[in-house]
C-alpha positions as CSV (number, residue, x, y, z in Angstrom):
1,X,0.0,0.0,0.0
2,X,2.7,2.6,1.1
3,X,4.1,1.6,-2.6
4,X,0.7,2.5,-4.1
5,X,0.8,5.7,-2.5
6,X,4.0,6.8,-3.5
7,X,3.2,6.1,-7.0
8,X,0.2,8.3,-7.0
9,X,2.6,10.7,-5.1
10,X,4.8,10.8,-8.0
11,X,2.8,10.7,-10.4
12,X,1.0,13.9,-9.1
13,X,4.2,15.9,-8.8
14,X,4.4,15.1,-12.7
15,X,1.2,16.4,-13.1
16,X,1.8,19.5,-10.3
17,X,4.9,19.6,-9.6
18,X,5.3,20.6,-5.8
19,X,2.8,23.6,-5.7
20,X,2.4,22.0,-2.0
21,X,5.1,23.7,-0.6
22,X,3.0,26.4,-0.5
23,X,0.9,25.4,1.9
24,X,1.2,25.9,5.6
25,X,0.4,23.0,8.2
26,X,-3.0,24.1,9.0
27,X,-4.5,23.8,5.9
28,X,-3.0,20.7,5.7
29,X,-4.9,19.8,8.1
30,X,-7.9,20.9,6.9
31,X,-7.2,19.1,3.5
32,X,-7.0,15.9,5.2
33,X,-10.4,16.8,6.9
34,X,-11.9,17.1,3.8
35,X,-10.6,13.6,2.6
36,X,-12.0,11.8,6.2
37,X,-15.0,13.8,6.1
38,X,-15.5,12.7,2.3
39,X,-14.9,8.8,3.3
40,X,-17.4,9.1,6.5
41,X,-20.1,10.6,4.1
42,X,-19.8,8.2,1.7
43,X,-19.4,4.9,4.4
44,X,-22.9,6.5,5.9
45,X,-24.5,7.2,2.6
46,X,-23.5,4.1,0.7
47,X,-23.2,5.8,-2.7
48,X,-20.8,8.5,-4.6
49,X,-22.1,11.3,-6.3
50,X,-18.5,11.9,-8.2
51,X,-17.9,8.4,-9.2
52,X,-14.8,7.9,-6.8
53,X,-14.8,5.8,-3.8
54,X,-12.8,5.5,-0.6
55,X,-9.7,4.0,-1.9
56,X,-8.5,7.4,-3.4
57,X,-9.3,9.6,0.0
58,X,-7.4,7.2,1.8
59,X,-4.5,7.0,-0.6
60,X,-4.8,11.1,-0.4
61,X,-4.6,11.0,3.4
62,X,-1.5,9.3,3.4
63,X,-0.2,11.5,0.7
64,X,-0.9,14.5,2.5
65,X,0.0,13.1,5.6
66,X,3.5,13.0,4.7
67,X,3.8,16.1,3.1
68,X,2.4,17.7,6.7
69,X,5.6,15.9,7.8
70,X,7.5,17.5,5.0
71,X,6.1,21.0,5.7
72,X,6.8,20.6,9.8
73,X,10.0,20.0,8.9
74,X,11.2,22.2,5.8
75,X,8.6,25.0,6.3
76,X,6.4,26.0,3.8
77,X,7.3,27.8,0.9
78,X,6.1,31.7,1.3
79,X,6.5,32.6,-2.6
80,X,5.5,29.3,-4.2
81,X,9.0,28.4,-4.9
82,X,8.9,24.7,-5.2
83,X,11.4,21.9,-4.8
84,X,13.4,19.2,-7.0
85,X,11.2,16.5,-7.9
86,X,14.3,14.3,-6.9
87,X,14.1,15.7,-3.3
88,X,10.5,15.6,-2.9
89,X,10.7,11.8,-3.2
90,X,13.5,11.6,-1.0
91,X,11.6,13.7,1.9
92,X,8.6,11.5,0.8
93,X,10.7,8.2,1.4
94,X,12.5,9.3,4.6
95,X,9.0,10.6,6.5
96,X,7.2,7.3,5.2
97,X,9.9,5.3,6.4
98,X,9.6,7.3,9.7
99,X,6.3,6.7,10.1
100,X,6.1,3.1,9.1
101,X,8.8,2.3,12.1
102,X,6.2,4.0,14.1
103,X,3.1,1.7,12.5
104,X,5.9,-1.6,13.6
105,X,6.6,0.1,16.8
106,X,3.0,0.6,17.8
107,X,2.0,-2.7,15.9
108,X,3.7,-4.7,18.5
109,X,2.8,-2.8,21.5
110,X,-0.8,-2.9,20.7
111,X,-0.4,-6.4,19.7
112,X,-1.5,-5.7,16.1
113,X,-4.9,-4.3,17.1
114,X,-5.7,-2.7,14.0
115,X,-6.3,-5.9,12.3
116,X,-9.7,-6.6,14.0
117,X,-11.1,-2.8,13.7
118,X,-13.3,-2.2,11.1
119,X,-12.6,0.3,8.2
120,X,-15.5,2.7,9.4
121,X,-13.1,3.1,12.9
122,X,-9.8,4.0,10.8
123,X,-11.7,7.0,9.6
124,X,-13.0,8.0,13.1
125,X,-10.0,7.8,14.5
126,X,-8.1,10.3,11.3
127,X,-11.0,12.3,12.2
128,X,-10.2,12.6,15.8
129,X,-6.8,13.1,15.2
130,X,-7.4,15.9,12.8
131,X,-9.6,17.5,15.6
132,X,-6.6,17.3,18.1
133,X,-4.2,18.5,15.3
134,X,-6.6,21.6,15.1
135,X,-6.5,22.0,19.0
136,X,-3.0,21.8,18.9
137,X,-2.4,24.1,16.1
138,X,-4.8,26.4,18.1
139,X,-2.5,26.4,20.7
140,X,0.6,27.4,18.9
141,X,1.8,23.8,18.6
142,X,2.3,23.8,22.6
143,X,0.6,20.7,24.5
144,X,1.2,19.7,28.3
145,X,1.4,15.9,28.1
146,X,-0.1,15.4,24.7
147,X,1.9,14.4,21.5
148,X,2.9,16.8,19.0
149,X,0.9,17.5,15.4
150,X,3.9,15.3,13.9
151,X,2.8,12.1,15.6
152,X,-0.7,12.8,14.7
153,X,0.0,13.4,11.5
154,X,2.0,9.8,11.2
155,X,-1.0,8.1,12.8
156,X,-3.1,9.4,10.2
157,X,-1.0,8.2,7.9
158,X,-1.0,4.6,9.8
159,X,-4.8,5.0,9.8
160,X,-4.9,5.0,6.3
161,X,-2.7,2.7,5.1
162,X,-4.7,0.3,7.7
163,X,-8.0,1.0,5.5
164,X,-6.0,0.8,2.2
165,X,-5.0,-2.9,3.4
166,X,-8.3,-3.6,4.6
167,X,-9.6,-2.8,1.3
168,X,-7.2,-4.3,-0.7
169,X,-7.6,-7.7,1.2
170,X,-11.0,-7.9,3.1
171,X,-11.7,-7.9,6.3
C-alpha cells in the first residue's frame, strides 16, 4: 500500500509539480479533513455522487499526511517556490519510512490491534486526530502531556494505510 501511494505521489508531482510547498500545516490539516469527512459521508450514505470511492481519500490521506511531515520539517514555501522532484521523493521516502517504524513500533505494543477494527473506525479515528491537530495548532503547537501534530500526522497516515490494506484484502 505505502508503494501504491508513492506512486500516485509521484505521479501527481508530474502532473503538479510541488505547488504544495505552498501550503502551511494548517490547511494541511484541513485538507485531510476534507478527505476523512468525504470517506465518513460516503461509508454513511452508501453511494458517490463523483464516481470515486474510498480508496483514493485514503491514498490522499497518506499522501498529504506526509507532506504535513514534509512541511513541519522544511517550512512552507512563502512565494510558491517549489522543490526538486528528486528531493521531494527523497523527503517523501524518509517521513514514510519514519512513520512506518512507528506503525511496527505501535503494531507490537498494541499487539497488532488494528487488524480486527473495522474500516468505518480507521476514519473515526483520522478524524479525531485531525480535531486534536486543530486544538493543537490552536495552541501554537504547545501541548502539556499530549503528542505533538507530527505524531498525529503519522498516525493518520497509519490510519490509512490500515484502511488501504483492509480494502485491498478484506476484512
Amino acid at each position: 500500500m505505502i508503494r501504491l501511494c508513492r506512486d500516485v505521489f509521484e505521479k501527481k508531482l508530474n502532473d503538479y509539480g510541488t505547488s504544495w510547498r505552498i501550503m502551511r500545516p494548517r490547511s494541511i490539516t484541513d485538507q485531510i479533513f476534507i478527505k476523512a469527512n468525504r470517506i465518513r459521508s460516503l461509508e454513511t450514505k452508501g453511494v458517490s455522487m463523483v464516481g470515486e470511492g474510498v480508496r483514493p481519500e485514503f491514498i490522499a490521506i497518506a499522501n498529504y499526511g506526509i507532506i504535513g511531515l514534509i512541511q513541519l520539517n522544511s517550512g512552507y514555501s512563502v512565494n510558491g517556490t517549489e522543490t526538486d522532484t528528486g528531493e521531494a521523493l527523497a523527503l517523501y521516502d524518509r517521513f514514510m519510512t519514519e512513520t512506518k517504524e512507528l506503525m511496527y513500533a505501535k503494531n507490537h505494543d498494541y499487539d497488532e490491534a488494528w487488524r480486527n477494527m473495522r474500516i468505518s473506525s480507521y476514519t473515526d479515528l483520522i478524524l479525531t486526530k485531525i480535531y486534536r491537530t486543530k486544538q493543537i495548532e490552536d495552541n501554537h503547537g504547545q501541548t502539556l502531556v499530549s503528542e505533538g501534530v507530527d505524531a498525529n500526522y503519522m498516525d493518520m497516515v497509519n490510519y490509512a494505510l490500515f484502511g488501504l490494506i483492509k480494502l485491498e484484502f478484506g476484512e
